[in-house]
C-alpha positions as CSV (number, residue, x, y, z in Angstrom):
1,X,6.0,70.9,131.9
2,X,6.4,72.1,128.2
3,X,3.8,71.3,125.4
4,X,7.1,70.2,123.6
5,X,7.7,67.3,126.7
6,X,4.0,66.8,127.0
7,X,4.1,65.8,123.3
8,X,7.2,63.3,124.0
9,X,5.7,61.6,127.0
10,X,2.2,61.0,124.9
11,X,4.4,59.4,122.4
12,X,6.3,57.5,124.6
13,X,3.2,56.2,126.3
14,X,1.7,55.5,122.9
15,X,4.8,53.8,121.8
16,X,5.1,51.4,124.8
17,X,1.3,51.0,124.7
18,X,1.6,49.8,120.5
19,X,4.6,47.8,121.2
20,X,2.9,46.1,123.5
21,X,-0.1,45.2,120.9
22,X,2.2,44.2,118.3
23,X,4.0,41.5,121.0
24,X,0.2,40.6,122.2
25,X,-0.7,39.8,118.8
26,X,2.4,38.0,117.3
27,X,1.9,34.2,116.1
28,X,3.4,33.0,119.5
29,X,0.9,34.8,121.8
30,X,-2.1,34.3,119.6
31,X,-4.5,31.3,119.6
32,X,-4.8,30.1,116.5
33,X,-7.8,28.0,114.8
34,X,-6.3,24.5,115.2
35,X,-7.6,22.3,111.7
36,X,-8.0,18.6,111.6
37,X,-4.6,16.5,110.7
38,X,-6.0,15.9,106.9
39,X,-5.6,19.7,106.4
40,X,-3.0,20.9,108.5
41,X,0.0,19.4,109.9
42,X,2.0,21.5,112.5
43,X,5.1,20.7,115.0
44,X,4.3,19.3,118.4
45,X,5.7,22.3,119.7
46,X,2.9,24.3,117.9
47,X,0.2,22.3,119.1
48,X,1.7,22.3,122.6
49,X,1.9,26.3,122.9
50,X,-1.9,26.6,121.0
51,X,-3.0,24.0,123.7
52,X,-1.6,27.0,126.1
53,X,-2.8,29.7,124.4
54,X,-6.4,28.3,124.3
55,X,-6.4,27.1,127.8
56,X,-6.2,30.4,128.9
57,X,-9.3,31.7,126.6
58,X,-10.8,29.3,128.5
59,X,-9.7,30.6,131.8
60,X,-11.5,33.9,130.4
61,X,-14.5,32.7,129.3
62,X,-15.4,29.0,130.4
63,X,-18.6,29.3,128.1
64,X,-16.1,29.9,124.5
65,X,-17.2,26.7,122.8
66,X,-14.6,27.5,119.8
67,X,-12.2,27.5,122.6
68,X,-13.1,24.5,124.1
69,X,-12.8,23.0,120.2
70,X,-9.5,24.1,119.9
71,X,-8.1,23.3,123.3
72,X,-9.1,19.4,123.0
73,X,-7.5,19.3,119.2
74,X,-4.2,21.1,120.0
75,X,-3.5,18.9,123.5
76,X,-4.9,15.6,121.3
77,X,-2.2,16.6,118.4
78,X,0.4,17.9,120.7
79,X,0.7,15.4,123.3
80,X,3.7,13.0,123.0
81,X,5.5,10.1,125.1
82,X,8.3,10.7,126.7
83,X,10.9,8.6,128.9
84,X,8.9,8.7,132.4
85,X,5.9,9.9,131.7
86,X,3.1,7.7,133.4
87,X,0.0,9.4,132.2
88,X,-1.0,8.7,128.8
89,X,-2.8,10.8,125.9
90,X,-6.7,8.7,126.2
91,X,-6.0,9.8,130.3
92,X,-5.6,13.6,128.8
93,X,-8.7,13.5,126.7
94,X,-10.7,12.2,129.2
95,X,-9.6,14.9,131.8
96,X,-10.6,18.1,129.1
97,X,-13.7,16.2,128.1
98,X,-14.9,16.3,131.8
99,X,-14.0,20.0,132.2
100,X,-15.7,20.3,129.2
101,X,-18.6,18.8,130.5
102,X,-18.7,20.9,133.5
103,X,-18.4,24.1,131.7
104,X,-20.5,23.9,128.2
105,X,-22.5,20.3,129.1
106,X,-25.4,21.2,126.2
107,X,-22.8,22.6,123.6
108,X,-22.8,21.1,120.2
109,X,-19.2,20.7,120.9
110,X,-19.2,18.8,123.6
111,X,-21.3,16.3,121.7
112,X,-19.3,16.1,118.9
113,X,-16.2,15.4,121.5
114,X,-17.5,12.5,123.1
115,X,-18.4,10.9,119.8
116,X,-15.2,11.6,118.2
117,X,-13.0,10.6,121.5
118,X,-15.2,7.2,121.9
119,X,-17.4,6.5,119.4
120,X,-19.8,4.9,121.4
121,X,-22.5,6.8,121.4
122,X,-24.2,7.6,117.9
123,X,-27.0,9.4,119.5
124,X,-24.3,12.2,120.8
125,X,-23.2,13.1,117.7
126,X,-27.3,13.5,116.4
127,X,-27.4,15.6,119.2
128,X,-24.2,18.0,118.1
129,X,-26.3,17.7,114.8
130,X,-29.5,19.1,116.3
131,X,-27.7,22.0,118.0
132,X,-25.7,22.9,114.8
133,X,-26.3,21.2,111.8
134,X,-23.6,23.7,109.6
135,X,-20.5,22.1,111.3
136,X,-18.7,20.3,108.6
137,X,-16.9,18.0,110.9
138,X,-19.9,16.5,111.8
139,X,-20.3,15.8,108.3
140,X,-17.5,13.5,108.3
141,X,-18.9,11.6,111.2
142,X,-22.1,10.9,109.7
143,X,-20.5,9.8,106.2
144,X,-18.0,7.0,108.0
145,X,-21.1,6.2,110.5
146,X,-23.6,5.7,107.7
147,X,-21.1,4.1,105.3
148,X,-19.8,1.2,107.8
149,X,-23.4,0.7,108.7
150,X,-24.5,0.3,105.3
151,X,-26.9,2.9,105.7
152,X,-26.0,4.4,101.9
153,X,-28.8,6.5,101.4
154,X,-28.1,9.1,104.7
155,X,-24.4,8.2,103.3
156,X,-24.9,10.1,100.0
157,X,-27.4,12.7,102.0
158,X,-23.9,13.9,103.9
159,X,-21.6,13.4,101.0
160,X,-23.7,15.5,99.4
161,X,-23.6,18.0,102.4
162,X,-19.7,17.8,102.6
163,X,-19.5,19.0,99.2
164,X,-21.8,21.7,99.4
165,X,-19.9,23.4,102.5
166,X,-16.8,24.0,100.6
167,X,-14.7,22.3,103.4
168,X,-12.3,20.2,101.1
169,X,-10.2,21.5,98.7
170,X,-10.2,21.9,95.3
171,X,-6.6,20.5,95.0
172,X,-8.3,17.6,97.3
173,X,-11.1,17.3,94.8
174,X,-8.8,16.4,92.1
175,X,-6.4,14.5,93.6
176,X,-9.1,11.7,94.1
177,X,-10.7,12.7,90.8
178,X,-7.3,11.5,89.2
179,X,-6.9,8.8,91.4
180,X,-10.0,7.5,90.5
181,X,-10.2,7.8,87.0
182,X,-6.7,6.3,87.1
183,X,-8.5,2.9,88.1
184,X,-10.0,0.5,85.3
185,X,-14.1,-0.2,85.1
186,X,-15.7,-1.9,87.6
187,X,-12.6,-2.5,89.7
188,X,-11.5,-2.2,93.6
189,X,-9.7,0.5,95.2
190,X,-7.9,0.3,97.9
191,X,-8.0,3.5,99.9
192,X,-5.9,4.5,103.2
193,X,-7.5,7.3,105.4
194,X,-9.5,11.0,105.4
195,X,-7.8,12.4,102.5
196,X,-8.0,9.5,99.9
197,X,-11.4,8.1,101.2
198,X,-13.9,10.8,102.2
199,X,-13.0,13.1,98.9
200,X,-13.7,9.8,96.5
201,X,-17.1,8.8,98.5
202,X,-18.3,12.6,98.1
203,X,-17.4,12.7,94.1
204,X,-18.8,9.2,93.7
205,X,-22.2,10.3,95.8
206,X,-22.6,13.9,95.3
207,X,-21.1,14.0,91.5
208,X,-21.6,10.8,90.1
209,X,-17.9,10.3,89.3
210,X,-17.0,6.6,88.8
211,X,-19.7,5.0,90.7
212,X,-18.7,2.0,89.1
213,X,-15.2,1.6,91.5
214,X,-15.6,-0.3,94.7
215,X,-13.9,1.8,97.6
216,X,-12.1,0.0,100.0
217,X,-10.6,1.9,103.2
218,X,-8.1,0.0,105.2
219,X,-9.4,2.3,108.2
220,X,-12.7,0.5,107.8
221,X,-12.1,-3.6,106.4
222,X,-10.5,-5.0,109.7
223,X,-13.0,-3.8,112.2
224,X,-15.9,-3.9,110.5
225,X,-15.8,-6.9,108.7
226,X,-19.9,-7.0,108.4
227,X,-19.3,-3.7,106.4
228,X,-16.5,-5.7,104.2
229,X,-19.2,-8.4,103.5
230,X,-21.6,-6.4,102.7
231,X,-19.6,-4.4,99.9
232,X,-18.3,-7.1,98.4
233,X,-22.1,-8.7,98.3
234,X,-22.8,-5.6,96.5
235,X,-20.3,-6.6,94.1
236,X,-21.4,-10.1,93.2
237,X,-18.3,-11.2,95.4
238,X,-18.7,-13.9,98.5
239,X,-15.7,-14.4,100.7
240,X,-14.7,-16.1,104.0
241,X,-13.6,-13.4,105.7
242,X,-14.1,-14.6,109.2
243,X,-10.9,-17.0,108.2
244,X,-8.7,-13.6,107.8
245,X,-6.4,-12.9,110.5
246,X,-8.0,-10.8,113.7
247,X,-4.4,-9.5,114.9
248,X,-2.6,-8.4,111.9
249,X,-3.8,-5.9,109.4
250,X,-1.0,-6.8,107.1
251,X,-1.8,-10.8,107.3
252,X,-5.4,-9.7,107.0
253,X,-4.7,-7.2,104.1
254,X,-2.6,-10.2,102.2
255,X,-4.9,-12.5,102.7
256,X,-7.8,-10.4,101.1
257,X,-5.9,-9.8,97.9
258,X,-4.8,-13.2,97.2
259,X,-8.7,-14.5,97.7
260,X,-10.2,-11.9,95.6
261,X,-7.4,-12.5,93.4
262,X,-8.0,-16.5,93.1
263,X,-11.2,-16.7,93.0
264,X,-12.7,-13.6,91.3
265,X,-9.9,-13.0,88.9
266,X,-11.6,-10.9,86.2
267,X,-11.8,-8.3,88.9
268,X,-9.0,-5.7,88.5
269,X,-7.7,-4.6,91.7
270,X,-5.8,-1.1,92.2
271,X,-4.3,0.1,95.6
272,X,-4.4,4.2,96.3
273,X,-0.3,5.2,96.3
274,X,-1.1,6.5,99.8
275,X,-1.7,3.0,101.6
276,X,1.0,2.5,103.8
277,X,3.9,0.5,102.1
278,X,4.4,-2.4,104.5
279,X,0.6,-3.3,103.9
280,X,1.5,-4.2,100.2
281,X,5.3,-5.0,101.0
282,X,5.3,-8.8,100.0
283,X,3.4,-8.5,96.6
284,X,5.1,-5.3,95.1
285,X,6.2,-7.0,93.1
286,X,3.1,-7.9,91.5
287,X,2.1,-3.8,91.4
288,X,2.7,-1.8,88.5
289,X,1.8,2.2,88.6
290,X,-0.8,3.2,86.3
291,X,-1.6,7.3,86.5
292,X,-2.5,7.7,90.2
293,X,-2.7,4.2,91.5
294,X,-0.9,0.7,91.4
295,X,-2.4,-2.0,89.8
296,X,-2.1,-5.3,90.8
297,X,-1.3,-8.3,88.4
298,X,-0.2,-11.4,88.4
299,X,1.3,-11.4,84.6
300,X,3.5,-8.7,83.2
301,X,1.9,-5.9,81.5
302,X,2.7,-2.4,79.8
303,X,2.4,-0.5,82.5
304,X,3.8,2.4,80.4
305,X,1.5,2.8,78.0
306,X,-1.5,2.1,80.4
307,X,0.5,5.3,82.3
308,X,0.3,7.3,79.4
309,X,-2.9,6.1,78.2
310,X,-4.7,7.7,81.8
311,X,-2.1,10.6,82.1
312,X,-2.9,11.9,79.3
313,X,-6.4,11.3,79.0
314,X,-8.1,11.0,82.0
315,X,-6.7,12.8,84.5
316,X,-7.2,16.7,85.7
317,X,-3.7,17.9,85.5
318,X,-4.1,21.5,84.4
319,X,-4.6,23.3,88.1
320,X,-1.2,21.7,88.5
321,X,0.3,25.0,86.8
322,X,-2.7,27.6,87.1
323,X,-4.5,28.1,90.7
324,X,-7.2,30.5,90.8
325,X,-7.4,32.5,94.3
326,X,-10.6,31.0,94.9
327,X,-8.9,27.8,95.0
328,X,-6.2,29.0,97.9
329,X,-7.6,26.6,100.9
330,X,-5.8,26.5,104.8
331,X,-4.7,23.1,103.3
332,X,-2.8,24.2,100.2
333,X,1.0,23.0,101.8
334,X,-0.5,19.8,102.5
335,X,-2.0,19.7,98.7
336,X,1.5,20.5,97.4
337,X,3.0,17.5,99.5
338,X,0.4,15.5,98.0
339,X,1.4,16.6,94.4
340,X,4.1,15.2,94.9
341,X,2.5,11.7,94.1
342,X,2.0,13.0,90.7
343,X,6.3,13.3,90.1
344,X,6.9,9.2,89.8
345,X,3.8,8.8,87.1
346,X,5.3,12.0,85.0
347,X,8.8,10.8,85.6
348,X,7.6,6.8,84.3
349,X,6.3,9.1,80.8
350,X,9.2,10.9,80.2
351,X,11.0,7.9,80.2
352,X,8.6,6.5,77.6
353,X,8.9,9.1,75.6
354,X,12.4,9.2,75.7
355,X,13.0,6.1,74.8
356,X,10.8,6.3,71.9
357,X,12.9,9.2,71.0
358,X,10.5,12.2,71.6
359,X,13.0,14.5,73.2
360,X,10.2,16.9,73.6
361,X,7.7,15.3,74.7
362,X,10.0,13.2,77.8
363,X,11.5,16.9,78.7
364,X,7.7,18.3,79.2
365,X,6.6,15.5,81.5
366,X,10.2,16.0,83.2
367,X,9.3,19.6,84.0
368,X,5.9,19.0,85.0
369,X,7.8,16.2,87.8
370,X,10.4,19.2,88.6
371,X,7.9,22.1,88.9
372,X,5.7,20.3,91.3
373,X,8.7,19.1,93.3
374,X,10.2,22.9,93.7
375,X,6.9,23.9,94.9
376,X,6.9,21.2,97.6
377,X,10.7,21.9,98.4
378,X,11.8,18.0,98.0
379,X,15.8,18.6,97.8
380,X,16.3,15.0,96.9
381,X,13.6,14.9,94.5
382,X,14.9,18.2,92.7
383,X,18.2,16.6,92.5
384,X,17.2,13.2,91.4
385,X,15.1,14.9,88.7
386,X,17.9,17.0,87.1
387,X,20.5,14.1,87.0
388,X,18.6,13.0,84.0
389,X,20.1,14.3,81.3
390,X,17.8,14.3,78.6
C-alpha cells in the first residue's frame, strides 16, 4: 500500500474515531450535574434521560457518590404520573435509596438522602455533616432544622455558613434584599419556599439586614405550629392557634391574618409576591403592592407613593442593568424569571409619574419594566408594556 493511502486510512480512522468523541460528548450522551429545583428548572424529559445517563455511571463505578447524588435528584425531578402507572414516585426513592445503601452505605450522601427523603432522622444528616462538612446542601438542612426547632443560635451558625460558600446567587441576594426592605419596621412577612425564605434568614443572620422583620414561611406555619407559637411569642404576640384549621392551608392561612389582624392591629403585615395566589385569594382585595411585597390593609392607602417612596430609595436595583461576570451563577435563567417581579412595581411608577405629568420620568421606569421582560422573553409582557403609549 502507498504512503499516499496509508495517510488516507489514518485519517479516516482518526476521523471516525473524533466523530465518535464529539457524539460521546454531546449534551444528550453526557451526565450532567443535576442542581436543586430553586436553581435550575429543566423539562421532565431532561431529568428522565440524566436519570439514564447517571444510572449507567453507576453501572461503572457503584462507589461514584456524585453519581449516586445525581441519579436520586434527576429520577426524583423526572418522575411523573401517568394513566396506568401503579408505582408511585415515594416507591421510586425508596428503591434507589436501598441500592444506594448497598453500594456506598457510610457515604456522606447516603446520609444526606435518607434525611432529605424522610426527615426522620436528624442524627443522619449530623452524620453526612461529619463525613463532609463543605456540602452546602447540608447547610440548608441544618438552617430549616435548627429554625423550626427554635434552636436560633446553630440557626445563624449555618446561615452564616450558607453565605460564606457562595452557593446563592447574587441576583438571589438582592432579590430578598429588596423584598425585605420593601416591608415597613417591625412588621411580618410572609414568605413561600427556598428562594424567598432561606436567602432572607441568611441576610437577616449572617448580615444583619432587617432583623427587625418577622419571617413567616408557609412551608413551615401549618406543620409546625409549636415553631409558629414560638415566633409570634418572640414578637409580643399570643394566638390560639390550635383553633386554626388542621386540613386546609388556605383556611389556616385566612384565619391567621384576620387574628393577627384583629387583635394586634398596629402590626403591619406584608405577604412576599411569590406566595401562591389562592392562599391570599379572598382578601386581595385588601393588598396593595408596595416595592417588592403586598401590604395588607384594611383602609385605603397610597400605595403609589409608598411604591415610589421604597423603589426609589430602598431597594438594590442597579445590577438590574450591569452584571459583573463574577456575578454569572448556574441559576441566572431562573434569576431573570424572578426579575420579572420587579415589571408590575416599575410599571405601578410609571404610571405615577405619568399622571403627574413627568413624561420622563414614567418612560424610564417603563423601560426598566421592558428591559427586564426582553431578558426573560415574556411575549405577553413585552406586548402589554409597549401598548402604553406614553
Amino acid at each position: 500500500m502507498s504512503k499516499i493511502n496509508n495517510l488516507f486510512l489514518l485519517l479516516f480512522v482518526s476521523f471516525i474515531i473524533f466523530s465518535h468523541y464529539l457524539y460521546g460528548q454531546s449534551p444528550e450522551n453526557t451526565p450532567q450535574k443535576v442542581y436543586r429545583y430553586c436553581y435550575v428548572v429543566n423539562s421532565k424529559d431532561w431529568y428522565k434521560n440524566q436519570g439514564k445517563l447517571w444510572k449507567l455511571e453507576i453501572s461503572k463505578n457503584p462507589h461514584n457518590e456524585d453519581a449516586w447524588y445525581n441519579y436520586f435528584f434527576a429520577a426524583r425531578y423526572g418522575w411523573a404520573n401517568v394513566k396506568g402507572q401503579t408505582n408511585t414516585r415515594e416507591a421510586l426513592m425508596d428503591s434507589i435509596y436501598n441500592e444506594m445503601g448497598k453500594a456506598i452505605p457510610n457515604s456522606w450522601v447516603y446520609h444526606y438522602i435518607h434525611y432529605y427523603n424522610y426527615a426522620t432522622d436528624f442524627s443522619r444528616l449530623e452524620k453526612a455533616y461529619q463525613i463532609n462538612p463543605n456540602r452546602p446542601d447540608l447547610y440548608w438542612e441544618f438552617i430549616k432544622e435548627y429554625t423550626l426547632t427554635g434552636q436560633k443560635h446553630k440557626s445563624s451558625e449555618f446561615c452564616k455558613k450558607l453565605y460564606e460558600s457562595k452557593d446563592i446567587s447574587t441576583g438571589i441576594y438582592n432579590l430578598n434584599y429588596n423584598m425585605l426592605n420593601s416591608t415597613t419596621k417591625n412588621s411580618i412577612l410572609f414568605t413561600n419556599g427556598d428562594n424567598d425564605t432561606y436567602p432572607a434568614w441568611v441576610l437577616q443572620q449572617a448580615k444583619g439586614i432587617r432583623k427587625d422583620v418577622l419571617i413567616i414561611t408557609m412551608h413551615g406555619i401549618f406543620s409546625y405550629r409549636d415553631y409558629l407559637k414560638s415566633i409570634l411569642a418572640d414578637k409580643g404576640i399570643n394566638l390560639n392557634i390550635e383553633k386554626l384549621s388542621k386540613t386546609d392551608v388556605t383556611s389556616y392561612f385566612n384565619a391567621l391574618v384576620k387574628s393577627l389582624r384583629t387583635n394586634y392591629p398596629n402590626i403591619m403585615i406584608h405577604i412576599a409576591r411569590t406566595v401562591y395566589k389562592p392562599y391570599y385569594e379572598r382578601f386581595k382585595d385588601k393588598l396593595y403592592l408596595t416595592g417588592f411585597v403586598f401590604t395588607y390593609s384594611e383602609k385605603p392607602f397610597n400605595s403609589d407613593e409608598s411604591n415610589r417612596k421604597i423603589i426609589e430609595n430602598d431597594l438594590r436595583l442597579d445590577y438590574l442593568d450591569i452584571d459583573w461576570y463574577a456575578d454569572l451563577h448556574v441559576s441566572e435563567p431562573l434569576v431573570n424569571q424572578l426579575n420579572l417581579m420587579y415589571v408590575d412595581p416599575s410599571l405601578k411608577l410609571a404610571e405615577y409619574y405619568n399622571l403627574k405629568g413627568d413624561i420622563k420620568s414614567a418612560i424610564k421606569w417603563k423601560n426598566k419594566a421592558l428591559f427586564l421582560s426582553k431578558r426573560a422573553n415574556d411575549e405577553d409582557l413585552i406586548k402589554k408594556i409597549e401598548e402604553k403609549n406614553w
